[in-house]
KEKE-3310 file (N, C-alpha, C; in steps of 0.2 Angstrom, whole numbers, plus 5000, padded with zeros to 4 digits):
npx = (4925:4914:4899:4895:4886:4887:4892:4886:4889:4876:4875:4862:4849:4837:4828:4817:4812:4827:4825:4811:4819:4829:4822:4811:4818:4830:4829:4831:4824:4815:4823:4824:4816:4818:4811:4812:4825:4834:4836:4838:4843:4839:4847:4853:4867:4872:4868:4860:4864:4855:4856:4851:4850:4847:4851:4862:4874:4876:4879:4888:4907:4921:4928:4921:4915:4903:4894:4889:4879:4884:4901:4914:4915:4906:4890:4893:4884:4887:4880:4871:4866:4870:4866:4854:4848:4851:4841:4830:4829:4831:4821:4812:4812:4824:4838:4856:4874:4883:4889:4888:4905:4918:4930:4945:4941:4928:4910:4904:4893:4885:4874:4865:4858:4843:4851:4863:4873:4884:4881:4886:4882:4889:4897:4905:4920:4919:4926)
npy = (4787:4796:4807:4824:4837:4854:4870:4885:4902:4915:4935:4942:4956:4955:4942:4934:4939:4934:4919:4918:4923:4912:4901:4900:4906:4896:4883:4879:4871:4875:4873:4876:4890:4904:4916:4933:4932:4921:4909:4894:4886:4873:4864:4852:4845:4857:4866:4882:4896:4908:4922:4936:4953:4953:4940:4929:4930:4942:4948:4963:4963:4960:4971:4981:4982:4976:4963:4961:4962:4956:4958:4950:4934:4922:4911:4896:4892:4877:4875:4867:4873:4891:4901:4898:4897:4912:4916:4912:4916:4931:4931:4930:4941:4944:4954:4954:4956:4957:4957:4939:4933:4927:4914:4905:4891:4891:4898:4913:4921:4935:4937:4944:4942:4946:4956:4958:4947:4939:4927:4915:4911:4895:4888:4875:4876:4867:4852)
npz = (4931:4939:4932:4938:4946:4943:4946:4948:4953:4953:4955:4956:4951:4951:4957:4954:4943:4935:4936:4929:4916:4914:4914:4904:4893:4892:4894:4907:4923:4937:4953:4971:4977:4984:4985:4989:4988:4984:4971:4963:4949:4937:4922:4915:4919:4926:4939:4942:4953:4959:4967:4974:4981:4996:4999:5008:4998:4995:5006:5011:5012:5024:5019:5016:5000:4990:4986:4967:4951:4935:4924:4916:4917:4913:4910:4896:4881:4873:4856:4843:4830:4829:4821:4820:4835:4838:4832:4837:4852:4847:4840:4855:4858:4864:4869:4860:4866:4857:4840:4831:4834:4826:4824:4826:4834:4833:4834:4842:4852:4865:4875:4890:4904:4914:4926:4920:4917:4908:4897:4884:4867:4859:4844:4838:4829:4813:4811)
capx = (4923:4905:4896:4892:4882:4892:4885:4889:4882:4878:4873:4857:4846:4828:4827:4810:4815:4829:4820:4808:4820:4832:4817:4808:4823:4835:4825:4832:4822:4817:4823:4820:4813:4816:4812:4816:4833:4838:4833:4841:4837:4845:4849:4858:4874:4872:4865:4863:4861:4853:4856:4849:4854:4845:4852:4869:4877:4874:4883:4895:4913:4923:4931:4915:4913:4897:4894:4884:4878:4887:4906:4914:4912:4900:4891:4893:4883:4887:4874:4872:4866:4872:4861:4847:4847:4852:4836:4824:4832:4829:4812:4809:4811:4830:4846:4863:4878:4889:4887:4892:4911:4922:4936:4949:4936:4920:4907:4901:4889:4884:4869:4864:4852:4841:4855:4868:4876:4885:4879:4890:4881:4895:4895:4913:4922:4918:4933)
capy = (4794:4798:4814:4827:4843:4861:4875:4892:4907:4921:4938:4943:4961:4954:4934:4931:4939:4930:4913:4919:4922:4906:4894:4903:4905:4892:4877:4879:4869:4880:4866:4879:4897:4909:4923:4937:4932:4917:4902:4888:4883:4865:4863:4847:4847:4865:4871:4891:4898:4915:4925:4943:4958:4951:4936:4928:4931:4949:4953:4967:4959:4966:4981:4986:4979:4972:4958:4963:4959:4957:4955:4946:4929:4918:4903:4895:4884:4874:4875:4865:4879:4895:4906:4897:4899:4918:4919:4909:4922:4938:4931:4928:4949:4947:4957:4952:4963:4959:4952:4936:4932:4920:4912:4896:4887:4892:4905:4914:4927:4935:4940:4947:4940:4954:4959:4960:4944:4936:4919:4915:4901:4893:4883:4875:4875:4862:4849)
capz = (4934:4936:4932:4944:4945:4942:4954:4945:4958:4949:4957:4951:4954:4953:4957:4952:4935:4932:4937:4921:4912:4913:4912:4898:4887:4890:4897:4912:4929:4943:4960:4974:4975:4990:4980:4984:4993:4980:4969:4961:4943:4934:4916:4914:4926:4927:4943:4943:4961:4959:4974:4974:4986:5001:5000:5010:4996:4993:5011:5008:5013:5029:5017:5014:4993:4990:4978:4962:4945:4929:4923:4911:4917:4908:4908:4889:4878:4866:4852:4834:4826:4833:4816:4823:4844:4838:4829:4841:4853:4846:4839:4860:4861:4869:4863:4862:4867:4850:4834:4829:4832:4821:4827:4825:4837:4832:4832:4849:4853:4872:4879:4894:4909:4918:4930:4917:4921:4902:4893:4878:4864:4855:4840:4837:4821:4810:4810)
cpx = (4915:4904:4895:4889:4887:4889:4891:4883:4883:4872:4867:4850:4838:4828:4823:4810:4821:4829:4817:4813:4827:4828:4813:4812:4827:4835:4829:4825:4820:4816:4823:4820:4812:4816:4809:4823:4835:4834:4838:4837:4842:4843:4854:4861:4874:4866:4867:4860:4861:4852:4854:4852:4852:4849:4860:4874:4880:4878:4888:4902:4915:4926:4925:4909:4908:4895:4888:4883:4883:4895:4907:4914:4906:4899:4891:4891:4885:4882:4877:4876:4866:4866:4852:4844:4848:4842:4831:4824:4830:4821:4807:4807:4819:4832:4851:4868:4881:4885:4890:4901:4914:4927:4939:4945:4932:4918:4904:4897:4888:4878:4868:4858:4850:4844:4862:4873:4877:4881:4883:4887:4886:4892:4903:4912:4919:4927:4937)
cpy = (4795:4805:4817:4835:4849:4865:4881:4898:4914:4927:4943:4952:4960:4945:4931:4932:4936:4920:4913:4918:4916:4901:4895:4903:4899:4884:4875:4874:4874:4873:4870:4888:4898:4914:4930:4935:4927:4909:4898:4886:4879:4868:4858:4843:4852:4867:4878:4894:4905:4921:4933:4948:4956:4943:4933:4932:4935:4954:4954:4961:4964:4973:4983:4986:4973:4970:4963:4960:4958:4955:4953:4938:4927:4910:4901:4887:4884:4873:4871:4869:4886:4900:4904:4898:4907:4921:4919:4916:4929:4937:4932:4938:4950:4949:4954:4957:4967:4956:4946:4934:4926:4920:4905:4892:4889:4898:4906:4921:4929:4940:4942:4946:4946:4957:4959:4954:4940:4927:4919:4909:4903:4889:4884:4874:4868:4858:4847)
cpz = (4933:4936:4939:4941:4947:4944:4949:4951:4953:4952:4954:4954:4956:4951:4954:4942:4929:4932:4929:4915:4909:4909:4904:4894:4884:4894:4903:4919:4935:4949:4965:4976:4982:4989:4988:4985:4986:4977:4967:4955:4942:4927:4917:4919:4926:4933:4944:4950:4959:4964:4972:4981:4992:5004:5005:5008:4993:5001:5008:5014:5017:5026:5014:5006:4996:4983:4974:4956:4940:4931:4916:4911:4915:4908:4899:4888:4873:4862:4846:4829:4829:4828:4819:4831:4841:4837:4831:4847:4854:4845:4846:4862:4864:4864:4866:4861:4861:4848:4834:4829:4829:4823:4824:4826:4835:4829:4839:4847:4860:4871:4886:4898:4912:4921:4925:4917:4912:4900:4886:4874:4859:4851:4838:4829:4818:4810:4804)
residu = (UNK:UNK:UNK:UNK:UNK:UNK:UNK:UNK:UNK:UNK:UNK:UNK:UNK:UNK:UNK:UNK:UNK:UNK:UNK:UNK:UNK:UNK:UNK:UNK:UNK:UNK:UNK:UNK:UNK:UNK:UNK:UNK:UNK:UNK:UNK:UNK:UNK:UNK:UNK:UNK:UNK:UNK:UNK:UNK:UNK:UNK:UNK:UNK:UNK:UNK:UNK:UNK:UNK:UNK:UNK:UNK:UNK:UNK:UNK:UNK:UNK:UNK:UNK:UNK:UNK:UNK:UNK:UNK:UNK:UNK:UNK:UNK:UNK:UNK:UNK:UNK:UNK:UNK:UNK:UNK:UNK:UNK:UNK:UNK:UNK:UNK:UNK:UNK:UNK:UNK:UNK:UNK:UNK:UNK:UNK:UNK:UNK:UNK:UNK:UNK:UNK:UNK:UNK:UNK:UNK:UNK:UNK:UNK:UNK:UNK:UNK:UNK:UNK:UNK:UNK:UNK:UNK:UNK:UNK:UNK:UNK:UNK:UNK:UNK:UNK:UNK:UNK)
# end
């Protein structure tokens, strides 16, 4: 089985700013930029298509609902150290929604990209 690339779209209010703030924080790639309508940024296998209001993706649907930001869908990283991403993090000026959760599998936290849209870094339990 070979690798392939993961296309996650996520519906974004200001493109150019969340451009800034994938590549800045989360060493994301910007691969191409039609700001204001939609970019595309890479991390890994992780392609994020960031479509904004103007863009396709943003046309309202025949009964009228028009796509938008936010949700509880997330993308999720797995982290080493999760006390250390939290802290680089908050050192950059972000906030996260919650604290710290502790679970069977791990430990997660979520933040919030400029449209509101979740990121959850995980750090699995130890085995």
């Amino acid at each position: 089985m070979t690798e392939s690339m993961v296309s996650v779209r996520y519906m974004v209010d200001d493109v150019q700013a969340s451009v800034d703030f994938y590549t800045e924080h989360f060493g994301f790639e910007l691969h191409s930029n039609h700001v204001p309508a939609f970019a595309d940024v890479r991390r890994e296998n992780l392609r994020l298509l960031l479509s904004g209001p103007t863009s396709s993706a943003g046309r309202p649907m025949p009964d009228g609902v028009k796509p938008g930001a936010g949700g509880w869908n997330r993308i999720h990283f797995i982290v080493d150290d999760l006390a250390a991403e939290v802290a680089r993090i908050r050192g950059a000026g972000l906030e996260f929604r919650n604290d710290t959760v502790i679970g069977p599998g791990g430990s997660q936290i979520l933040l919030q990209d400029p449209s509101g849209n979740l990121i959850e870094l995980f750090q699995p339990a130890e085995p």
